[in-house]
Every structure is written in C-alpha cells, then in structure tokens.
VMD Tcl script that draws the C-alpha trace (Angstrom):
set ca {
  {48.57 32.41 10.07}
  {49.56 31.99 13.76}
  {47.76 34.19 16.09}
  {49.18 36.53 18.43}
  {48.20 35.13 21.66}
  {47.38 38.03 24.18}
  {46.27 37.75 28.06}
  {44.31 40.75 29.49}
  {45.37 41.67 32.90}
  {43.04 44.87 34.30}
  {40.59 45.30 37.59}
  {38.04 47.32 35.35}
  {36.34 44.64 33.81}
  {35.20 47.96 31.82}
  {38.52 48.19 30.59}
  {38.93 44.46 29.84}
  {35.57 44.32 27.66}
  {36.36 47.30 25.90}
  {39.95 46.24 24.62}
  {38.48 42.53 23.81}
  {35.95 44.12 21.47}
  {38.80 45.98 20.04}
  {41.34 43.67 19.54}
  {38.94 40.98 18.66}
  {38.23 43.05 15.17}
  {41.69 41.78 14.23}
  {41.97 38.42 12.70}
  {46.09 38.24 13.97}
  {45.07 38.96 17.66}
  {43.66 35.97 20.02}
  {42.37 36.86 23.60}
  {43.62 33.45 25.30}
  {42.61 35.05 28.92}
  {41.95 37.50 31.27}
  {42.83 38.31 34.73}
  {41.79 41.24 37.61}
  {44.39 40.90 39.46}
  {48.61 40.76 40.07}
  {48.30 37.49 41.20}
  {45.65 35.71 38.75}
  {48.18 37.64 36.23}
  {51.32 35.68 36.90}
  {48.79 32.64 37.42}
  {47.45 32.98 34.05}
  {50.67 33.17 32.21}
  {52.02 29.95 34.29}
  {49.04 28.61 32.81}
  {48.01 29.82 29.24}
  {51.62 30.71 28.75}
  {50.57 33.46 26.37}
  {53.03 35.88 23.74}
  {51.99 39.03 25.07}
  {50.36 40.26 28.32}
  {48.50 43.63 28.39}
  {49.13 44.36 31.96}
  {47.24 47.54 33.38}
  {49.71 48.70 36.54}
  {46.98 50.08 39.14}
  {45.64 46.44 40.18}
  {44.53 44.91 43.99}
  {46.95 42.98 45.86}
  {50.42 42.82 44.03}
  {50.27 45.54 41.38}
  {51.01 45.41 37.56}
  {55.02 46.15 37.70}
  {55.34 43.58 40.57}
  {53.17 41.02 38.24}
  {55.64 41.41 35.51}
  {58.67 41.18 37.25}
  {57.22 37.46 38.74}
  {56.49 36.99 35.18}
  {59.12 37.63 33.17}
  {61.58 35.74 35.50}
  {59.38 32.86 35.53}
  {58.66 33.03 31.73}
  {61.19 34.96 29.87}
  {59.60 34.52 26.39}
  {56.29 36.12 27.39}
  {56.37 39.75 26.25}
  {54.60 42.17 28.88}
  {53.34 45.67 27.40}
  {52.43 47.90 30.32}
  {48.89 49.69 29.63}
  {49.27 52.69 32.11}
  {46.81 55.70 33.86}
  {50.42 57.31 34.14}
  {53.05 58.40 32.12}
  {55.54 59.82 34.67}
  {59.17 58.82 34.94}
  {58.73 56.84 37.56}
  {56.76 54.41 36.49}
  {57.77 54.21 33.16}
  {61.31 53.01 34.72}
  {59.93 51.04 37.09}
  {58.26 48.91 34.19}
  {60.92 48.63 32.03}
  {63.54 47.85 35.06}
  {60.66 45.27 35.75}
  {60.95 43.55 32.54}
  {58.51 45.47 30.58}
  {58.96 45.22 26.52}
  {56.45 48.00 26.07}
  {54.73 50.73 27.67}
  {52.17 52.74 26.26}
  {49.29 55.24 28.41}
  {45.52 54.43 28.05}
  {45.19 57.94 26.64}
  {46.64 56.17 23.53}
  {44.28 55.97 20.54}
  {42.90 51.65 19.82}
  {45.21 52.18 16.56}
  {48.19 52.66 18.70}
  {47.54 50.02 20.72}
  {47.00 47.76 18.07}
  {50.69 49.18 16.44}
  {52.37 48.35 19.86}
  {51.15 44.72 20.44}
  {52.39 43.77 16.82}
  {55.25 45.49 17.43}
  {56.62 44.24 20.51}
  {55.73 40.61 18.64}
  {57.42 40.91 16.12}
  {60.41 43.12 17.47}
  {60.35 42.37 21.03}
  {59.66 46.01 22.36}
  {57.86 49.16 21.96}
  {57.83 52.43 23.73}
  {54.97 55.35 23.47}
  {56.93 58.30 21.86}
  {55.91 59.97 25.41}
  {57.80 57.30 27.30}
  {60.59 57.47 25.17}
  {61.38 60.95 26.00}
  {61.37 60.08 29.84}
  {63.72 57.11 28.91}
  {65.75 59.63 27.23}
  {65.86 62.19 30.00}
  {66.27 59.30 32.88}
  {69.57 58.32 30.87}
  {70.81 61.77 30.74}
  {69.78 62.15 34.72}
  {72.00 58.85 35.13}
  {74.77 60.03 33.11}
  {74.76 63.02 34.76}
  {74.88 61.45 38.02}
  {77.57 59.55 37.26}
  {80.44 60.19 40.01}
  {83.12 59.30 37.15}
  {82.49 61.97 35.90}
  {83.43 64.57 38.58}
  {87.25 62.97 38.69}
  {89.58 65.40 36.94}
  {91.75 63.65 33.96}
  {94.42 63.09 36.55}
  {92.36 61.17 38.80}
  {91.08 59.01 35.63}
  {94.62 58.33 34.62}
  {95.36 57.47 38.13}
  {92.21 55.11 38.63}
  {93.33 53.39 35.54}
  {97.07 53.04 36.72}
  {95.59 51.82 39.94}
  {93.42 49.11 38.24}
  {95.93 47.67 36.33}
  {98.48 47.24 39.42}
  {100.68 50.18 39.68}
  {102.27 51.24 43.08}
  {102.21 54.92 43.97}
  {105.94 55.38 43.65}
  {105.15 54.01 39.52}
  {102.02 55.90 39.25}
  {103.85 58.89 40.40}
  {107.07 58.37 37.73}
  {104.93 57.77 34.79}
  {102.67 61.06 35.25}
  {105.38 63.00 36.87}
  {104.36 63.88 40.03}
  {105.14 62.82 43.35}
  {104.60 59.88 45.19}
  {102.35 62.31 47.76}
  {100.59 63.98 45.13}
  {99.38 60.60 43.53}
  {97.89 59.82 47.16}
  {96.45 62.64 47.55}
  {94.10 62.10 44.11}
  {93.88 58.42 45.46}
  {91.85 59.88 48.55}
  {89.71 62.26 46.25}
  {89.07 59.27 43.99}
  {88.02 57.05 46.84}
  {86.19 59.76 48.52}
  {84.42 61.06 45.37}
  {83.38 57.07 43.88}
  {82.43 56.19 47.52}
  {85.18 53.26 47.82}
  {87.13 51.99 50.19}
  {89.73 49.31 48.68}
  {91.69 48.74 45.56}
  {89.53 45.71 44.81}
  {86.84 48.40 44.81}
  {88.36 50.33 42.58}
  {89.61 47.70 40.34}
  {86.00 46.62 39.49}
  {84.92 50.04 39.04}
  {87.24 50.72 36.41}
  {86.33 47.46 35.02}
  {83.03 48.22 34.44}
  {83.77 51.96 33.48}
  {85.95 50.06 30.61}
  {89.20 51.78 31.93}
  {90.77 48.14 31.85}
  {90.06 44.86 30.62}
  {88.44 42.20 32.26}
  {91.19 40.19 31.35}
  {94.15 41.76 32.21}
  {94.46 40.86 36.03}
  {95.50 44.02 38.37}
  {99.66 42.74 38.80}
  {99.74 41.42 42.83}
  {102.28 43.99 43.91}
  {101.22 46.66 46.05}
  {98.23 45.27 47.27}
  {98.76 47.03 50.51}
  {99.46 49.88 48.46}
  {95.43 51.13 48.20}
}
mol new
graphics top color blue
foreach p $ca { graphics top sphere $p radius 0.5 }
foreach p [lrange $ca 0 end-1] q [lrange $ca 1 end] { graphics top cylinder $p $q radius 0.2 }
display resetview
C-alpha cells in the first residue's frame, strides 16, 4: 500500500508533536517532515517533495498562505490543506486563491482531520463544512457585485451588438431606437463597467459569454466606441 506522504508545517512544535502522534496511529499516513516556518515550508517541499502539506497559517517570517502560494507554483502536484486558528472569510479565500486544496480549523476533531487528508488525496480537495458556507456566501458577495448586473436588458443587448461589431446607426435599426439613444446607453454602459474603449468592452463581453471568442468584433466602426 503506498503511503500518503505528509509534511508538517507549524511554529508550535506543540502542535507538530501532537498531530504526529495522531496521524502516526494510521498505517496509510507517513510524516516525511516537518517545518516551523514559511520558508523551511517551501524548502521542505523543494526537498522531500511530499503529497500533502499540513500548513498551519499563523507562522514567523513569510506566513502559511504566502508558503503555499510559493509552493504550489513551484510544485503543482503537492496538495496543501490549510490547518487554521481562523475560520473567517478572509482567510479562508485567501487560502484557496493561494492554491489551497483544503482548509479545515484546528477546532476540528483528529477524526476530521484524518477524513480531510485522505480526502484531498484521493480527490484533490476538501473544505470544512464551516468554510464551505463562507465560500458559498463570498460567491454570492461576488455575484452580487457584479457590475453586469446593474445594466438594464437594453444595455446588455447593446454591449452584445457592440462586441460583435455593430455601428450605432445598426445598433440603433435593429432595436429600434435612435442612433442618440443607443449612445446614450453606450455612456451608461461604459460608465457603469468602468471602461473606456470598445476593445474594453469587447473582452468584457467575451468573458461575460455575450460573444464568442471566435467570432472577431467586424473592423467597421472602430472609431465608433
């Protein structure tokens, strides 16, 4: 049976010594190393190269999310599960934006634990059902956020028009409205998306899916923004 190869990464050597003994009581789970630090961290995955790194985020010098951002860009295969004090929004998002695959509190039970590290091996990722809920409710936050959303339906249509290469005079004959009304929603749509040029806009409705990636914005009008 291979091993699950696991690097300890804490300041409490407390801490470290009591989640050895514990994980040590399971024949799947190796200890390969330990580190008190950020920067022994990312030095001890260069090195031992383990599967999963139990990274505490409160540590001297660079801290825990900083450790596994080095760490995952350096070694994308190593798995980091974030062993936290916290369990606010912020640094649950900072982790995970950091590369995290898992983040569970040490208020967490040794069972728990135990469930997450074989989890994130064998599934790649693992989230507390606390820090799921503050995933949930940052996404929500986001979406609600989201400036697309305060365009009316005519500005949508008329981003979308806009993307794919429409003049104002076109715009304005295929919704039926004038030529001054259609620049009047291009100002509220540039105002209210923060953009200043119809290559702005064209990637922004790219990546809002209003048009394909592939279907290049026609060249006329590009004064016409």
């Amino acid at each position: 049976m291979n091993k699950i190869r696991i690097l300890l990464a804490d300041d409490h050597a407390i801490m470290r010594d009591g989640i050895r003994a514990m994980l040590s009581m399971h024949s799947d789970l190796d200890i390969v190393g330990e580190a008190a630090n950020g920067e022994e961290a990312v030095a001890k995955a260069l090195e031992l190269q383990p599967d999963i790194i139990i990274m505490d985020t409160a540590m001297p010098g660079i801290d825990g999310i900083e450790a596994t951002r080095r760490i995952v860009k350096k070694i994308p295969k190593v798995k980091v599960l974030i062993l936290a004090e916290y369990s606010n929004r912020e640094y649950i998002i900072s982790a995970i934006k950091a590369g995290a695959a898992a983040y569970v509190p040490k208020k967490a039970v040794g069972s728990e634990l135990i469930s997450a590290v074989r989890s994130v091996h064998e599934s790649g990722s693992f989230l507390y059902p606390s820090a799921a809920v503050q995933i949930i409710k940052e996404y929500l936050h986001s979406a609600e956020e989201d400036p697309y959303q305060r365009l009316t339906a005519k500005e949508k249509n008329v981003l979308r028009l806009l993307a794919e290469g429409h003049t104002s005079r076109e715009i304005a004959d295929l919704l039926g409205i004038s030529p001054k009304t259609v620049n009047g929603h291009r100002m509220e749509i540039r105002k209210k998306l923060d953009l200043s040029s119809r290559a702005d806009l064209v990637k922004y409705a790219i990546r809002h899916g209003l048009v394909s990636m592939d279907a290049e914005p026609l060249p006329r009008g590009s004064g016409d923004a």
